[in-house]
C-alpha positions in Angstrom: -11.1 10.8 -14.4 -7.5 12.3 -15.0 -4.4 11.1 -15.9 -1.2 12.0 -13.6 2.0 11.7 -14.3 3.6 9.1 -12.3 6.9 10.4 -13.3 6.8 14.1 -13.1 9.3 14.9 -10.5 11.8 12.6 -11.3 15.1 14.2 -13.3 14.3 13.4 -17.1 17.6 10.8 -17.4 16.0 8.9 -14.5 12.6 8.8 -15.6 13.8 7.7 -18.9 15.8 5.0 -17.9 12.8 3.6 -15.3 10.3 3.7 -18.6 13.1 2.0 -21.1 13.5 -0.8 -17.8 9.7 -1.2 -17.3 8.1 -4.0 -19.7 6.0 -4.2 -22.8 2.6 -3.7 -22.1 3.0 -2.6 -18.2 2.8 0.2 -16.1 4.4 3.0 -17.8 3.9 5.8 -15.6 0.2 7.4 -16.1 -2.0 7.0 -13.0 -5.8 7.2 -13.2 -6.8 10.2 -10.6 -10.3 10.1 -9.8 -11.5 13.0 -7.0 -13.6 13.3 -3.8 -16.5 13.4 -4.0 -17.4 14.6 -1.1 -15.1 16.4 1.4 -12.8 14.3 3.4 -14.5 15.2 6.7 -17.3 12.5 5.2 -15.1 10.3 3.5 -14.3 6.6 4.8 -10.4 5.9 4.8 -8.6 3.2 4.4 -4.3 2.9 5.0 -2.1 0.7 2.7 1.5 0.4 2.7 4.1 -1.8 0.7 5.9 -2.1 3.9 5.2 -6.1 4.0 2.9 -5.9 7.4 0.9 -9.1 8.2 -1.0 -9.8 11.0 0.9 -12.4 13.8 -1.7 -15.4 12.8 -1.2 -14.7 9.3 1.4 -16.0 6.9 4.6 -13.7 6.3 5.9 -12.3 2.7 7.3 -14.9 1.1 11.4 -13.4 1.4 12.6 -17.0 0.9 11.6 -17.7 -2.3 12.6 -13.6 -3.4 15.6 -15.1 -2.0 16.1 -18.0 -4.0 14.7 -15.8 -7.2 15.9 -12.2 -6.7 13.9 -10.6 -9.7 10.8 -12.3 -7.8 8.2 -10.3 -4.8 5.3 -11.6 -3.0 2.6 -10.7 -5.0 0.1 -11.1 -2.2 -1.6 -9.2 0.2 -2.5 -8.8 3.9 -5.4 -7.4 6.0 -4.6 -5.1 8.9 -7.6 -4.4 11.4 -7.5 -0.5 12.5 -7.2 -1.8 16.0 -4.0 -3.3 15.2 -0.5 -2.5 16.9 3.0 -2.8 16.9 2.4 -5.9 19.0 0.2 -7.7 17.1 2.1 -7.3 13.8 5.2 -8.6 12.2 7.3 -6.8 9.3 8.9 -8.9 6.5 10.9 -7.1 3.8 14.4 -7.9 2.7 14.7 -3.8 0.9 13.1 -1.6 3.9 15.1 -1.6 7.4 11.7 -3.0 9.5 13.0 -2.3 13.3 11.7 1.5 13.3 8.0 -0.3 12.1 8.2 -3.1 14.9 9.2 -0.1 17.5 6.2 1.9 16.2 3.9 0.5 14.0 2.1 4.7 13.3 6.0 5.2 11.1 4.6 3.4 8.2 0.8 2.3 8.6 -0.6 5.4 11.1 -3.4 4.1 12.2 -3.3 6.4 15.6 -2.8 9.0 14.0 -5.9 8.4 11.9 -8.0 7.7 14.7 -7.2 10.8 16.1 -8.2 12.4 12.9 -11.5 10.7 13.3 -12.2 12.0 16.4 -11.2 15.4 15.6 -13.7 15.3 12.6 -10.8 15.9 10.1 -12.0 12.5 8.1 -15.1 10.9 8.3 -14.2 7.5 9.4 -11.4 4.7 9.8 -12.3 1.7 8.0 -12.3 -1.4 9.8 -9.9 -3.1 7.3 -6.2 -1.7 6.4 -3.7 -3.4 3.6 -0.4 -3.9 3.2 1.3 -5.8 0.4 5.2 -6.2 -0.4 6.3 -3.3 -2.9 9.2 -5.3 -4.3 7.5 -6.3 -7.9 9.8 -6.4 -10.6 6.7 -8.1 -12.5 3.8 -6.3 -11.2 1.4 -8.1 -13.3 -0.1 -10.6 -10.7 -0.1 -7.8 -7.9 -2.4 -5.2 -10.3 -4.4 -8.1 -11.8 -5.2 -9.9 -9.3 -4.4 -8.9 -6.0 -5.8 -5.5 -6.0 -8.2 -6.1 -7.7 -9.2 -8.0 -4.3 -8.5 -5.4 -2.2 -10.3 -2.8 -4.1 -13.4 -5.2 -4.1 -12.8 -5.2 0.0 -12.5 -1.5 -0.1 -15.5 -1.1 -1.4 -17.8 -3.6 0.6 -16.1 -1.5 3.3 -17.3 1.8 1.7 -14.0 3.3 1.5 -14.3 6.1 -0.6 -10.1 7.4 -0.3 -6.7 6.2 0.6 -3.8 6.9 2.0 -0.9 4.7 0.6 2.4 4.8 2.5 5.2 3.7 0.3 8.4 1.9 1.9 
């Protein structure tokens, strides 16, 4: 495994001040990179975004309590089944304009578009289980030790071998 840089393109005054900002004993910026190991035309893939997506059924983000404590985010997640659509979810984020998501779902979690990919042969398969969690976390503590470590465990059972987040 390698480390990355999570801060490489960033102008040095910026990525400076984001690392002075971040606490003691968090994330500071290196990202563990592990490869393929096999070519992406046999790989299963899964789709996570920080877009706050959840299923109709399921519970929203919790934007009322961020609300009531701004320096707080949802540390949850939610599960997204590839078959889902524009129709069947709802978008709840108070820093990401949600209207292009609800018009088109594929803008932020492209799960057409990965389909076709499928078909074409390009990846190996769509997992049957995407994520998406809420990427406001001013304290990211609970969403790295706990909630992804749930997803990851998911992943897994699902034999997804790479993933494509999409960042809001």
């Amino acid at each position: 495994m390698r480390e990355v840089d999570g801060f490489r393109f960033m102008p040095p005054s910026l990525g400076a001040w984001i690392r002075q900002s971040i606490r003691e004993g968090a994330y500071k910026g290196i990202i563990p990179w592990t490869p393929l190991k096999k070519p992406l035309a046999q790989s299963t893939m899964a789709l996570m975004t920080s877009a706050g997506i959840n299923m109709r059924n399921d519970p929203p983000f919790d934007m009322a309590r961020e609300k009531r404590e701004p320096t707080w985010g949802d540390p949850t997640h939610r599960e997204i089944p590839r078959q889902a659509t524009e129709k069947d979810v709802d978008v709840n984020h108070l820093h990401v304009n949600t209207e292009p998501i609800k018009a088109d779902l594929n803008v932020i979690l492209p799960l057409r578009r990965f389909e076709e990919f499928e078909a074409e042969g390009a990846i190996g398969r769509l997992a049957p289980t995407h994520y998406s969690y809420y990427g406001y976390q001013p304290n990211p503590s609970v969403l790295l030790q706990t909630t992804m470590p749930k997803v990851a465990a998911r992943m897994q059972a699902e034999g997804v071998e790479a993933v494509l987040l999409t960042p809001a």
